[in-house]
PLY file of the C-alpha trace (Angstrom):
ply
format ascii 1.0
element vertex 66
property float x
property float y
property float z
element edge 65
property int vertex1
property int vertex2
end_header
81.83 120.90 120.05
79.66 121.72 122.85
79.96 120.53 126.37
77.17 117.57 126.04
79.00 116.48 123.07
82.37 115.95 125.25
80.02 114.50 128.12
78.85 112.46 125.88
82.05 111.05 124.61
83.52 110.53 127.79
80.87 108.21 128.56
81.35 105.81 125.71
85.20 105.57 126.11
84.67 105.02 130.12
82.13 102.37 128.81
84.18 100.55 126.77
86.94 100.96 129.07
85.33 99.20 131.86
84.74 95.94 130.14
88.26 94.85 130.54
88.32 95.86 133.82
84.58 94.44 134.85
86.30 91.39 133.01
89.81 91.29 135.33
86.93 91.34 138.22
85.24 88.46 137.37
88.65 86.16 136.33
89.21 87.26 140.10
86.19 86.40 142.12
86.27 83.39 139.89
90.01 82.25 140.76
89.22 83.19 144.56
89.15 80.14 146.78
87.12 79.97 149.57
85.05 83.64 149.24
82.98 85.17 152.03
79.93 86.22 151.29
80.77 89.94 150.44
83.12 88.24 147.92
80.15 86.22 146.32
77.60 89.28 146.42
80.66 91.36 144.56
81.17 88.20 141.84
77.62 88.36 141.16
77.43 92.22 140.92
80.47 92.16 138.86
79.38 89.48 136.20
75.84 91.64 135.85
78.02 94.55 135.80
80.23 92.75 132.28
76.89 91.69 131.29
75.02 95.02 131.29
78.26 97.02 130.15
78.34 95.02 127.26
74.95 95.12 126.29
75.16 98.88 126.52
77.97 99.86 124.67
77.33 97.45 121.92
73.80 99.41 121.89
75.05 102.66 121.89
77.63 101.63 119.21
74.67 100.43 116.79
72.52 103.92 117.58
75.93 106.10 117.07
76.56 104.05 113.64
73.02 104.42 112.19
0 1
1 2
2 3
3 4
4 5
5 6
6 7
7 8
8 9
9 10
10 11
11 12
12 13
13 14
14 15
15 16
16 17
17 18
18 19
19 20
20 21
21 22
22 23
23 24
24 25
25 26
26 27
27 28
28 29
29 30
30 31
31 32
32 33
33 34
34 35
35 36
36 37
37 38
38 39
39 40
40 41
41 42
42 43
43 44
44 45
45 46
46 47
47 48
48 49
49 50
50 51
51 52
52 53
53 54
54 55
55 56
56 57
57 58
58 59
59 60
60 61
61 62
62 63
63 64
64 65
């Protein structure tokens, strides 16, 4: 394997592993009673965030399984 090969690997599992985690971050800001503004800009950046990651890796999935 060469070293963009590994690169590249390491991006897909820290991809998929930061669903979950972009998910806990959302459940969060959404439970959260009475948010500041900071807390309101993060829950939006975080639902974009479970939005986009998604969309990616189930991109990259369909282009790595062609």
């Amino acid at each position: 394997m060469d070293y963009e090969n590994i690169i590249d690997i390491f991006r897909r599992i820290g991809d998929i592993v930061a669903i979950p985690f972009f998910g806990l971050l959302v459940l969060y800001f959404y439970k959260k009673q009475n948010k500041t503004f900071i807390e309101k800009l993060l829950f939006l950046f975080a639902i974009f965030g479970l939005l986009f990651d998604i969309i990616f890796s189930i991109s990259a999935a369909q282009s790595y399984f062609k």
